[in-house]
mmCIF file as Biopython writes it, N, C-alpha, C and O atoms, coordinates in Angstrom:
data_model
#
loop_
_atom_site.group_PDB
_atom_site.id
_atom_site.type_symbol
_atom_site.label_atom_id
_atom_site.label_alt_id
_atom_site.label_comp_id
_atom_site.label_asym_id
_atom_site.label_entity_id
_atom_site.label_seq_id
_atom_site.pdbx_PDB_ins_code
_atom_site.Cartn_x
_atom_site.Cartn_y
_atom_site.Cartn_z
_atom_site.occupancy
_atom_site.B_iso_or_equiv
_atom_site.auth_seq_id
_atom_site.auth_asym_id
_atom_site.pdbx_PDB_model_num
ATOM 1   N N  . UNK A ? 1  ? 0.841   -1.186 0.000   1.0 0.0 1  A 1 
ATOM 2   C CA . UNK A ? 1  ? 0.000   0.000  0.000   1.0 0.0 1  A 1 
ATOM 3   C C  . UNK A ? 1  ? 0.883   1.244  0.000   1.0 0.0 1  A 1 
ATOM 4   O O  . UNK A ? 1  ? 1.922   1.299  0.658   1.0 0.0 1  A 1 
ATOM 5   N N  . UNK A ? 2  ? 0.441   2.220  -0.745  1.0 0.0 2  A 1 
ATOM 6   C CA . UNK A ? 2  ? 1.181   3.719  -0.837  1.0 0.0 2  A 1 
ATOM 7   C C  . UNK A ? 2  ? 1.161   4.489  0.090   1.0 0.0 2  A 1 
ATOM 8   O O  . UNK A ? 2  ? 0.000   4.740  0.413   1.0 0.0 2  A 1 
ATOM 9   N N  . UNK A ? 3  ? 2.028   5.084  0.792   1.0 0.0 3  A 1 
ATOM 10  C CA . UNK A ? 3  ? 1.563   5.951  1.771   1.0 0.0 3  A 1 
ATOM 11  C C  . UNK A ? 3  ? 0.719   7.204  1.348   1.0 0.0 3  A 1 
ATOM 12  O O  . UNK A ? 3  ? 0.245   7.430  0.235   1.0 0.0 3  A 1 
ATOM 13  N N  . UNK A ? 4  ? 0.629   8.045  2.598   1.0 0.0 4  A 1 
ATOM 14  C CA . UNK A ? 4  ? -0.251  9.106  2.001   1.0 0.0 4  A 1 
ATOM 15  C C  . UNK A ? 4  ? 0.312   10.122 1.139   1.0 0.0 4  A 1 
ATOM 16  O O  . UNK A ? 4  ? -0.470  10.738 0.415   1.0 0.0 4  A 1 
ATOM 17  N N  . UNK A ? 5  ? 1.857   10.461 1.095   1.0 0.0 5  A 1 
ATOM 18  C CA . UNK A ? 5  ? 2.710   10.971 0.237   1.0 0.0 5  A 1 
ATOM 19  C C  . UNK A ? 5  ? 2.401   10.659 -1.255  1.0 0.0 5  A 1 
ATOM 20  O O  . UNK A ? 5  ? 2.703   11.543 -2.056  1.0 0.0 5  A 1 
ATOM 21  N N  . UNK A ? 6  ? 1.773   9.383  -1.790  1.0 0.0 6  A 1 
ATOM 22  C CA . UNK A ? 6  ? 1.706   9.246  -2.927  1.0 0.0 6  A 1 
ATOM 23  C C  . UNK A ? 6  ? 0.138   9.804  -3.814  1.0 0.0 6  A 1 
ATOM 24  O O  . UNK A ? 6  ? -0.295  10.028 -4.945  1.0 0.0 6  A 1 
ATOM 25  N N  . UNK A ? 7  ? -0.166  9.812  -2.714  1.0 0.0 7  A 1 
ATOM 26  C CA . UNK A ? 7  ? -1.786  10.287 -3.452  1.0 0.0 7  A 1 
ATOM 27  C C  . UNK A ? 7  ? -1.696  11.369 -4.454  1.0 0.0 7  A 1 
ATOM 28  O O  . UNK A ? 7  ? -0.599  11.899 -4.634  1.0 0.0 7  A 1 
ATOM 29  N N  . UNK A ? 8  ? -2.506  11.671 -4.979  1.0 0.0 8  A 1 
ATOM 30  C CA . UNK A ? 8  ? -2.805  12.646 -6.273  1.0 0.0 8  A 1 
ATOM 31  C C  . UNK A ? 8  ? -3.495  14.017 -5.692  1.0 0.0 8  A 1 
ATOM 32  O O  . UNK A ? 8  ? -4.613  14.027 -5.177  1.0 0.0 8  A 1 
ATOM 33  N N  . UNK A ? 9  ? -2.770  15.019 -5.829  1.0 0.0 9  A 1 
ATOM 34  C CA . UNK A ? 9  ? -2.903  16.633 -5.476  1.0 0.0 9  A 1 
ATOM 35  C C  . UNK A ? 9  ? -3.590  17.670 -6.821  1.0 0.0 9  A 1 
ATOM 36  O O  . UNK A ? 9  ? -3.153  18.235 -7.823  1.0 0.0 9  A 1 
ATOM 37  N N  . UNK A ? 10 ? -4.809  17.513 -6.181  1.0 0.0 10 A 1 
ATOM 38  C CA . UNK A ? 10 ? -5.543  18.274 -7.374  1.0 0.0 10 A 1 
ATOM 39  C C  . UNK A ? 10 ? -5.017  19.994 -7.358  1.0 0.0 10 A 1 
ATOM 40  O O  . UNK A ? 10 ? -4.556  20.510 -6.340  1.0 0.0 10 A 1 
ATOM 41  N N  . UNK A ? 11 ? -5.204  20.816 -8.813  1.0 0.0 11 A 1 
ATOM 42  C CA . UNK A ? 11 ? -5.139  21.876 -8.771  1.0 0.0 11 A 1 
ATOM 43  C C  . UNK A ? 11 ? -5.422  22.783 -7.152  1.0 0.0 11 A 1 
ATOM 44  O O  . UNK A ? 11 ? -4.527  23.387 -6.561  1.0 0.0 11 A 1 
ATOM 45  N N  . UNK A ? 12 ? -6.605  22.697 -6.764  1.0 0.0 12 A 1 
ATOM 46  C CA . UNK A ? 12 ? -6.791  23.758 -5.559  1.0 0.0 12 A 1 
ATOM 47  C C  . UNK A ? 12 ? -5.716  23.216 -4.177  1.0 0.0 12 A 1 
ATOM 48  O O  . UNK A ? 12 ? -5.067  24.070 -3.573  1.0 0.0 12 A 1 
ATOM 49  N N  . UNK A ? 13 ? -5.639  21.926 -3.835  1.0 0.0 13 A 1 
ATOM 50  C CA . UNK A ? 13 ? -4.630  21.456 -2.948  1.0 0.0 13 A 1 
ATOM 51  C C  . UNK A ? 13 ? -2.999  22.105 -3.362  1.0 0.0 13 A 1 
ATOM 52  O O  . UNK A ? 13 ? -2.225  22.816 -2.722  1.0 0.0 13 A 1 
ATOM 53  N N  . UNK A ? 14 ? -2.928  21.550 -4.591  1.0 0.0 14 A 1 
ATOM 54  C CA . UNK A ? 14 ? -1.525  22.197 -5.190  1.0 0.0 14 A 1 
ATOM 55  C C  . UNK A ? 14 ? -1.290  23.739 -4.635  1.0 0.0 14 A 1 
ATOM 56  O O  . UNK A ? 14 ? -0.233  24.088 -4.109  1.0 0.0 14 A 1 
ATOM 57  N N  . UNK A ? 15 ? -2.417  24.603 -4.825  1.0 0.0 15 A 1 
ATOM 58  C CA . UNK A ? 15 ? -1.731  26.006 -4.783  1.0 0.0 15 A 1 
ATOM 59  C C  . UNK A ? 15 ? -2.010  26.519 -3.421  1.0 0.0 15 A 1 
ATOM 60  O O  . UNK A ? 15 ? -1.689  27.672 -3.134  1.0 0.0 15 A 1 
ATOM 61  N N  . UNK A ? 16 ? -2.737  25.534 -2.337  1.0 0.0 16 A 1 
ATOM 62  C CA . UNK A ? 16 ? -2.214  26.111 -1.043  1.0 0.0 16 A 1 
ATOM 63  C C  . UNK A ? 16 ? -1.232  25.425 -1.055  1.0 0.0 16 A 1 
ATOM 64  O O  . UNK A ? 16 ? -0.343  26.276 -1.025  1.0 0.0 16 A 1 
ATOM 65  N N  . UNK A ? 17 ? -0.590  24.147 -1.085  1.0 0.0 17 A 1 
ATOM 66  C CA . UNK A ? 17 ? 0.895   23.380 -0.976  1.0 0.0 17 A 1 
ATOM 67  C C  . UNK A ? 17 ? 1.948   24.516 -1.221  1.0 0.0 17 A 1 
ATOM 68  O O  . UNK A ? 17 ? 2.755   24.935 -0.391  1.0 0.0 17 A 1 
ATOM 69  N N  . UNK A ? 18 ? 1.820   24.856 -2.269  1.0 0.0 18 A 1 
ATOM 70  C CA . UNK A ? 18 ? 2.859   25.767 -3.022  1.0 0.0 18 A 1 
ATOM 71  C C  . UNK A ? 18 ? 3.055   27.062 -2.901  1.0 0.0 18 A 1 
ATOM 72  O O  . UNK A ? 18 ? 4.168   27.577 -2.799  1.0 0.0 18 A 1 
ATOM 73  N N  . UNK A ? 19 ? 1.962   27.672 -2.906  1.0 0.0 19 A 1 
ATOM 74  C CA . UNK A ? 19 ? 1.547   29.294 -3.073  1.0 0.0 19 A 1 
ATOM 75  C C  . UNK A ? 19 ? 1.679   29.769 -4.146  1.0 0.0 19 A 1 
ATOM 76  O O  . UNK A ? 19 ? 1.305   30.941 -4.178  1.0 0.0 19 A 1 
ATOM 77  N N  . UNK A ? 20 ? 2.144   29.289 -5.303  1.0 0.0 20 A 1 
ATOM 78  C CA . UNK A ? 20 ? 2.102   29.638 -6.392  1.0 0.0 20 A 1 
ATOM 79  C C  . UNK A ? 20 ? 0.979   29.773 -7.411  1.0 0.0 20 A 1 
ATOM 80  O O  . UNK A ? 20 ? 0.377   28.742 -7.711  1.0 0.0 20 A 1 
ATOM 81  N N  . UNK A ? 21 ? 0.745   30.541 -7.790  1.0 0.0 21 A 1 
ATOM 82  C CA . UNK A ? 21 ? -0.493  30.500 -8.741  1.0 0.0 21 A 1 
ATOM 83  C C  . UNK A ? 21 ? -0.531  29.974 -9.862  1.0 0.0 21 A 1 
ATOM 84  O O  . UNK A ? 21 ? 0.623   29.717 -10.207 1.0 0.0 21 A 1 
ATOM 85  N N  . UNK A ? 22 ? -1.462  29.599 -10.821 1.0 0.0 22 A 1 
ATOM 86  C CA . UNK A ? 22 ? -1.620  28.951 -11.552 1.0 0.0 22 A 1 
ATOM 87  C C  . UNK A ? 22 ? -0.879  29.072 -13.395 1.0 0.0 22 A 1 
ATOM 88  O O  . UNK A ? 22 ? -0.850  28.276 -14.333 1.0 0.0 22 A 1 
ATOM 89  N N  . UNK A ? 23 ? -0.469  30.229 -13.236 1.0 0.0 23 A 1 
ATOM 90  C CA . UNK A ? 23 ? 0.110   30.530 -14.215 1.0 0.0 23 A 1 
ATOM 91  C C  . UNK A ? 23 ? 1.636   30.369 -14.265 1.0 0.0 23 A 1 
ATOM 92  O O  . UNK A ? 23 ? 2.434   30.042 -15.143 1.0 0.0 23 A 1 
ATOM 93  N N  . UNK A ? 24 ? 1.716   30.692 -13.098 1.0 0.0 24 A 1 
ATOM 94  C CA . UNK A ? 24 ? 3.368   30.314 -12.214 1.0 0.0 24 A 1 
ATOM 95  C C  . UNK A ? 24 ? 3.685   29.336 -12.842 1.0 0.0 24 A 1 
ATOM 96  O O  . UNK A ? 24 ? 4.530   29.278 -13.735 1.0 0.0 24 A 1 
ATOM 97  N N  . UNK A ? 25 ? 2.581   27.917 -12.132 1.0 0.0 25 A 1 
ATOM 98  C CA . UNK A ? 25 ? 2.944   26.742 -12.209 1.0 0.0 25 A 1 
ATOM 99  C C  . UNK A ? 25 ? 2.957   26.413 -13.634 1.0 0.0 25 A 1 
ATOM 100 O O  . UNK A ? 25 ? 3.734   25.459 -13.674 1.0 0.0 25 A 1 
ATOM 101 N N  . UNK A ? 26 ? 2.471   26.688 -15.084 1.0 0.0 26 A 1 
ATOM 102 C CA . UNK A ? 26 ? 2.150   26.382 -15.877 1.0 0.0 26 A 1 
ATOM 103 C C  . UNK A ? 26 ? 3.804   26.663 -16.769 1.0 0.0 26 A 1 
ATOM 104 O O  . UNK A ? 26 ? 4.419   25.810 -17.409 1.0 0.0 26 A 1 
ATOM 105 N N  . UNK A ? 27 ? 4.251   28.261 -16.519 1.0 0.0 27 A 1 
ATOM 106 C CA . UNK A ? 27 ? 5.768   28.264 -16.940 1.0 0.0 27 A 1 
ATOM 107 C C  . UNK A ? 27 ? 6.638   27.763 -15.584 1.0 0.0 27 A 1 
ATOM 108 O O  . UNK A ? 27 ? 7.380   28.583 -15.043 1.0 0.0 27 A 1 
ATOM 109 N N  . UNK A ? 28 ? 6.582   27.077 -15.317 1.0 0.0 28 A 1 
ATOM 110 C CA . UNK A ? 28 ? 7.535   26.086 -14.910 1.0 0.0 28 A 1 
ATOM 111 C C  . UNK A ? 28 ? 7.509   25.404 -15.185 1.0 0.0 28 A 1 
ATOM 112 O O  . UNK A ? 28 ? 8.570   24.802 -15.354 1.0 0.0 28 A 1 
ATOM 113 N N  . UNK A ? 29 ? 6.011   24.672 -15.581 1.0 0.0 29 A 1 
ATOM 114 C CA . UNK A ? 29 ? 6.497   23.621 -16.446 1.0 0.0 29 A 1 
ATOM 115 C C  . UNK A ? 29 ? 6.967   23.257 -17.583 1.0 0.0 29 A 1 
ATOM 116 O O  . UNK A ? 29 ? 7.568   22.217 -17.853 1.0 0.0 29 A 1 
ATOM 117 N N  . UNK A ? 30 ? 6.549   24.559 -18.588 1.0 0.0 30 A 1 
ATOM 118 C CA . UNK A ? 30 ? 7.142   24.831 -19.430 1.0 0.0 30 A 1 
ATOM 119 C C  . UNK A ? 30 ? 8.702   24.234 -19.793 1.0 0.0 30 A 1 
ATOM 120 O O  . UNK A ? 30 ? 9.225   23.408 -20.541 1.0 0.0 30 A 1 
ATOM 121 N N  . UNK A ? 31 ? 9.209   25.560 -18.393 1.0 0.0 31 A 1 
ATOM 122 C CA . UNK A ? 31 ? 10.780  25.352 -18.334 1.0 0.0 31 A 1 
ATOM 123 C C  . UNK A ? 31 ? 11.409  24.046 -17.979 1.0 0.0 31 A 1 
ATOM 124 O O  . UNK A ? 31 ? 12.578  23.724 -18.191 1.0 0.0 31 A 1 
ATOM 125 N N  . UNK A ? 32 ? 10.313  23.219 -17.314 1.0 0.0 32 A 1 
ATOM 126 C CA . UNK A ? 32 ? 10.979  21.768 -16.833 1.0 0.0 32 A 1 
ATOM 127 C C  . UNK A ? 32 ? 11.459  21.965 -15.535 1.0 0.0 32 A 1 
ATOM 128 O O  . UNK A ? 32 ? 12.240  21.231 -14.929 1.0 0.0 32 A 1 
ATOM 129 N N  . UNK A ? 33 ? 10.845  23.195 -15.073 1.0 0.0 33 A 1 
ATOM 130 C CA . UNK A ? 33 ? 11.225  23.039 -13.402 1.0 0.0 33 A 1 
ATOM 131 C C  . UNK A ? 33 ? 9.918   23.107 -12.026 1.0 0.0 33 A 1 
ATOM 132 O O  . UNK A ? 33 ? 9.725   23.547 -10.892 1.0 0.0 33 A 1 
ATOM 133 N N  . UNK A ? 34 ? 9.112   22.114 -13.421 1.0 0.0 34 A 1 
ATOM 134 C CA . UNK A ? 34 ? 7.836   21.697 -11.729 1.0 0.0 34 A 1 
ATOM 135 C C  . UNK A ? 34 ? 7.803   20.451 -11.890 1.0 0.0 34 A 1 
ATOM 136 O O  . UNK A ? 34 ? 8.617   20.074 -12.733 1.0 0.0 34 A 1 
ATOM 137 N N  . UNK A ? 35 ? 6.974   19.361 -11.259 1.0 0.0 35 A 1 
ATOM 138 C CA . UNK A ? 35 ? 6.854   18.215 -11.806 1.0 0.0 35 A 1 
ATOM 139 C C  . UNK A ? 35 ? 6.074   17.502 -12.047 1.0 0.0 35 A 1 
ATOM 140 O O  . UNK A ? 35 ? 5.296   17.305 -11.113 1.0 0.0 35 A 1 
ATOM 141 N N  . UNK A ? 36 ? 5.877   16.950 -12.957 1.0 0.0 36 A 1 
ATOM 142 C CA . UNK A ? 36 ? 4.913   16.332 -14.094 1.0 0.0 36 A 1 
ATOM 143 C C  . UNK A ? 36 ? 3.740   16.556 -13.024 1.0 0.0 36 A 1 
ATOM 144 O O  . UNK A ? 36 ? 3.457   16.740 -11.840 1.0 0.0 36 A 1 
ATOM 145 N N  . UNK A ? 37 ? 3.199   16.379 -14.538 1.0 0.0 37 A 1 
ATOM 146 C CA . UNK A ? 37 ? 0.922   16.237 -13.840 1.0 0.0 37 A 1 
ATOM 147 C C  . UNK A ? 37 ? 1.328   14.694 -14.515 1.0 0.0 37 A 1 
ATOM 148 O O  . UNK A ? 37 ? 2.171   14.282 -15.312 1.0 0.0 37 A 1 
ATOM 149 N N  . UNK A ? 38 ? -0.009  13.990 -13.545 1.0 0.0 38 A 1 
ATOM 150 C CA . UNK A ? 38 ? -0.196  12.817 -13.485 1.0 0.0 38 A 1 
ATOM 151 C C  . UNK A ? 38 ? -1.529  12.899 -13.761 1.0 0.0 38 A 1 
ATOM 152 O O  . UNK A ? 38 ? -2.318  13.416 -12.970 1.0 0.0 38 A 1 
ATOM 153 N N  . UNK A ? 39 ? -1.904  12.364 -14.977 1.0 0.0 39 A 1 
ATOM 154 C CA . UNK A ? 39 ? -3.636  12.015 -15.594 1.0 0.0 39 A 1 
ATOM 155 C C  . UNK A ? 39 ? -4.192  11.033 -13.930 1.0 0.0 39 A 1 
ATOM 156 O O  . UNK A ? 39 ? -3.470  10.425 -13.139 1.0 0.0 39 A 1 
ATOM 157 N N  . UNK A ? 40 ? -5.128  11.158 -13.914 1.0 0.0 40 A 1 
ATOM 158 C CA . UNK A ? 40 ? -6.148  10.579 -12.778 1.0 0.0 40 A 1 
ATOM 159 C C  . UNK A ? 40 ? -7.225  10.408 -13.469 1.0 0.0 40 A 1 
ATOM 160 O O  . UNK A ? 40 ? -8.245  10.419 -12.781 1.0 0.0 40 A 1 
ATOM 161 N N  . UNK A ? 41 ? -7.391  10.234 -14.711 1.0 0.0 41 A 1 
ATOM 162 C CA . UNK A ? 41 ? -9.033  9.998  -15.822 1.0 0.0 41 A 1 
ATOM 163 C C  . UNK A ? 41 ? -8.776  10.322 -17.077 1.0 0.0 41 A 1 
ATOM 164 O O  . UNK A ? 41 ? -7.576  10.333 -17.349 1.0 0.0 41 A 1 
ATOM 165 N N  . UNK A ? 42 ? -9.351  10.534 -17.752 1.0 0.0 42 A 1 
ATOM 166 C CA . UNK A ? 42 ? -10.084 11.176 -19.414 1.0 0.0 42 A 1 
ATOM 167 C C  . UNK A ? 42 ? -9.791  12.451 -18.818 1.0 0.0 42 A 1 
ATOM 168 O O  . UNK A ? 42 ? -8.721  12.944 -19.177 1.0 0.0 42 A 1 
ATOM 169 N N  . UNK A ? 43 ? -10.539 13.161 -17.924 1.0 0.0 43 A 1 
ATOM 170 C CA . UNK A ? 43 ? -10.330 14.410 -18.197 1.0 0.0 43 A 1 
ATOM 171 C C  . UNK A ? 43 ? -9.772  15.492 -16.826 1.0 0.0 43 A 1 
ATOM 172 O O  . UNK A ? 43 ? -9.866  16.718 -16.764 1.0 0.0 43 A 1 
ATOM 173 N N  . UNK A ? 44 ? -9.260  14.658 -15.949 1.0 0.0 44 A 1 
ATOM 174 C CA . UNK A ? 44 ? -8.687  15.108 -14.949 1.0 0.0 44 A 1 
ATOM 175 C C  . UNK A ? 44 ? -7.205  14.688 -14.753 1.0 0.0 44 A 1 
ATOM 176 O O  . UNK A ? 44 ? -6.879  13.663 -15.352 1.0 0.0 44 A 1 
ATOM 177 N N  . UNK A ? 45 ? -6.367  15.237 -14.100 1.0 0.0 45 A 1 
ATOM 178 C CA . UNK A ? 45 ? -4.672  15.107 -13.718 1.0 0.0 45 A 1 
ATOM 179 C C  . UNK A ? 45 ? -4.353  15.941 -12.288 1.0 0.0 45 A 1 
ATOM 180 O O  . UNK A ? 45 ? -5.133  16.751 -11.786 1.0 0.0 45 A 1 
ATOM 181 N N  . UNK A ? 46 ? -2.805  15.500 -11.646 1.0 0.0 46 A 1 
ATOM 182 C CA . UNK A ? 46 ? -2.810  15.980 -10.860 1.0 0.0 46 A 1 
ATOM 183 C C  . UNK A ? 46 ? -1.355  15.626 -10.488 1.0 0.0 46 A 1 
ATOM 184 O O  . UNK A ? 46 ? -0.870  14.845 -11.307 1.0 0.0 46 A 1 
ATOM 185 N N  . UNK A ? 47 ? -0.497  15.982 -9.464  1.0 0.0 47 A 1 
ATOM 186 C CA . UNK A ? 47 ? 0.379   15.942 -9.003  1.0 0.0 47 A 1 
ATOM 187 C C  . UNK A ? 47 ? 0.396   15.042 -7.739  1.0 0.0 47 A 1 
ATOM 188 O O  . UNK A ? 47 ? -0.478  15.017 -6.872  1.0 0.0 47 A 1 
ATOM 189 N N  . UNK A ? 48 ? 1.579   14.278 -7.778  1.0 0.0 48 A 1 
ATOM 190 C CA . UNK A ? 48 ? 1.942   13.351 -6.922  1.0 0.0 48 A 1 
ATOM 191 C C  . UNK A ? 48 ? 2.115   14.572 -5.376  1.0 0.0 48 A 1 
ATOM 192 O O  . UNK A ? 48 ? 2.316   15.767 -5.594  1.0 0.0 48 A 1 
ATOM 193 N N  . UNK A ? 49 ? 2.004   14.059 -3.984  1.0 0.0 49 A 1 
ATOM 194 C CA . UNK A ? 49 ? 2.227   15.106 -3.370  1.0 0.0 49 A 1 
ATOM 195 C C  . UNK A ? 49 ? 3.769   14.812 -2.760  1.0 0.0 49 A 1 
ATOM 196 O O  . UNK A ? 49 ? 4.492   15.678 -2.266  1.0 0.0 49 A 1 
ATOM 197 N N  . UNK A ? 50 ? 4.142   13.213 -2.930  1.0 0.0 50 A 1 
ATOM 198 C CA . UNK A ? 50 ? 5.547   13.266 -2.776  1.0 0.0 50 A 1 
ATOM 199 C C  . UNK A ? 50 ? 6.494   14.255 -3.844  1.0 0.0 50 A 1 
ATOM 200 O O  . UNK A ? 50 ? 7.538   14.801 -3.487  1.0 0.0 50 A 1 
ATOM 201 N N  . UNK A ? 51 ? 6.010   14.343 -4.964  1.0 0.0 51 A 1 
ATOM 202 C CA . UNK A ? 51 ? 6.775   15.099 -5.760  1.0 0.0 51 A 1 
ATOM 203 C C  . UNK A ? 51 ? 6.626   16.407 -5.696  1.0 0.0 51 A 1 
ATOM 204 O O  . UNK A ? 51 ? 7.363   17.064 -6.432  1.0 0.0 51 A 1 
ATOM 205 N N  . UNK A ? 52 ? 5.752   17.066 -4.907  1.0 0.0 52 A 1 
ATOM 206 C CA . UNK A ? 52 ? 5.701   18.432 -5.019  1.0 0.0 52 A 1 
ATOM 207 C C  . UNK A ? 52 ? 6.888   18.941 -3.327  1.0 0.0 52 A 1 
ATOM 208 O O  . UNK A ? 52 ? 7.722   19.818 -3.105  1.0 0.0 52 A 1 
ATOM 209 N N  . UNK A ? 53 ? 6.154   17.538 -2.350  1.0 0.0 53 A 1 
ATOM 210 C CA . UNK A ? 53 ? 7.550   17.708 -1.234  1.0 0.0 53 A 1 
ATOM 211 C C  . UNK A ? 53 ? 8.944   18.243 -1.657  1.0 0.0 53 A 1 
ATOM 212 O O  . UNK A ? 53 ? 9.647   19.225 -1.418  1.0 0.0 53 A 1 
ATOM 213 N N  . UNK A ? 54 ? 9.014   16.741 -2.651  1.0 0.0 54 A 1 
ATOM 214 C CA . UNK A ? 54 ? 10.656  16.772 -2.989  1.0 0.0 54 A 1 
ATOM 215 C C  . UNK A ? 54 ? 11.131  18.010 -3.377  1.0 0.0 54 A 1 
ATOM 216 O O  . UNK A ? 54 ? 12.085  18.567 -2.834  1.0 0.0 54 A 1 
ATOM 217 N N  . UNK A ? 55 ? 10.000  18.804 -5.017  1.0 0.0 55 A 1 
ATOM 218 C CA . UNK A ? 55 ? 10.408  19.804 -5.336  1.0 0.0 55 A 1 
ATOM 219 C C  . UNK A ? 55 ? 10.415  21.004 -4.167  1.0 0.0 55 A 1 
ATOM 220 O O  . UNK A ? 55 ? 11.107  22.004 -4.360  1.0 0.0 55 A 1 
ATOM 221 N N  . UNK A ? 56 ? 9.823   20.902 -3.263  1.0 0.0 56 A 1 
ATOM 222 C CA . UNK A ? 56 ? 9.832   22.193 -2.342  1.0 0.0 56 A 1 
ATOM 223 C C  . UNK A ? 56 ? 11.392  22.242 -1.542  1.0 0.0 56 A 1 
ATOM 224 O O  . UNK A ? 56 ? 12.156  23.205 -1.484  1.0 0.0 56 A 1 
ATOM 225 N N  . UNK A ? 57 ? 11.580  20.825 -0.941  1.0 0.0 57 A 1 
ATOM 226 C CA . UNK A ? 57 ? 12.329  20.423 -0.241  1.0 0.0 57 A 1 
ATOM 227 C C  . UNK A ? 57 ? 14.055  21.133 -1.363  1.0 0.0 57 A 1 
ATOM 228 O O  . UNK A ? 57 ? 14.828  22.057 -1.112  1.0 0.0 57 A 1 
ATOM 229 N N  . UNK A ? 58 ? 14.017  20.392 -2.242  1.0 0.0 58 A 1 
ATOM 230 C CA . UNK A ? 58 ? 15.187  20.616 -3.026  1.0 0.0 58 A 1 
ATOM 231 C C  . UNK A ? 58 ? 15.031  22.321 -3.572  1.0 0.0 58 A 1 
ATOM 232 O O  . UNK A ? 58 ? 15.801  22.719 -4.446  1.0 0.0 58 A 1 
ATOM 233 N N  . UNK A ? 59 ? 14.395  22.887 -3.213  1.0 0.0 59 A 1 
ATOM 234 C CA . UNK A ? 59 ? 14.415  24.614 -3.724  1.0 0.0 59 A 1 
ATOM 235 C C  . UNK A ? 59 ? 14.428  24.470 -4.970  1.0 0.0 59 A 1 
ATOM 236 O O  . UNK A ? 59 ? 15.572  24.210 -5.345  1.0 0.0 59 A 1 
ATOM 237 N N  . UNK A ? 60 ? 13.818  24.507 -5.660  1.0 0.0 60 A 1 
ATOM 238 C CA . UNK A ? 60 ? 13.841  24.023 -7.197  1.0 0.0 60 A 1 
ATOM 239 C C  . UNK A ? 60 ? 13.364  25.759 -7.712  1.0 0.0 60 A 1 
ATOM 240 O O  . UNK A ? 60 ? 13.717  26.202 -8.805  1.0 0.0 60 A 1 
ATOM 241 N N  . UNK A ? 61 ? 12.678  26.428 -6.898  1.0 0.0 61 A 1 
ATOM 242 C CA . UNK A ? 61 ? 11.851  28.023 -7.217  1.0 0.0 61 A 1 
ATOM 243 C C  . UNK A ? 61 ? 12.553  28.900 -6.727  1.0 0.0 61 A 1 
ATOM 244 O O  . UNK A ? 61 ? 12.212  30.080 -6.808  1.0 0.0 61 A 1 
#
């Protein structure tokens, strides 16, 4: 079983996690310095919340 670190961080969770707003996040990803969205359906995606740790943790912004 996954811990709770692995679950899927929708848009509104993401930008209290982060504080970054949504446009922020969009050129970073651009640049290759946020990390991946993860599809969760047809028409939804989302971010791992271990990976948004790591990126916070490692100062990546």
């Amino acid at each position: 079983m996954y811990g709770e670190s692995e679950r899927l961080v929708r848009e509104e969770e993401r930008k209290r996690i982060t504080g970054l707003s949504r446009s922020t996040v969009w050129r970073l990803e651009r640049e290759g310095n946020f990390p991946q969205r993860r599809l969760a359906g047809k028409n939804s995606c989302g971010w791992l919340l271990s990976d948004l740790l790591l990126w916070m943790h490692e100062g990546r912004w």
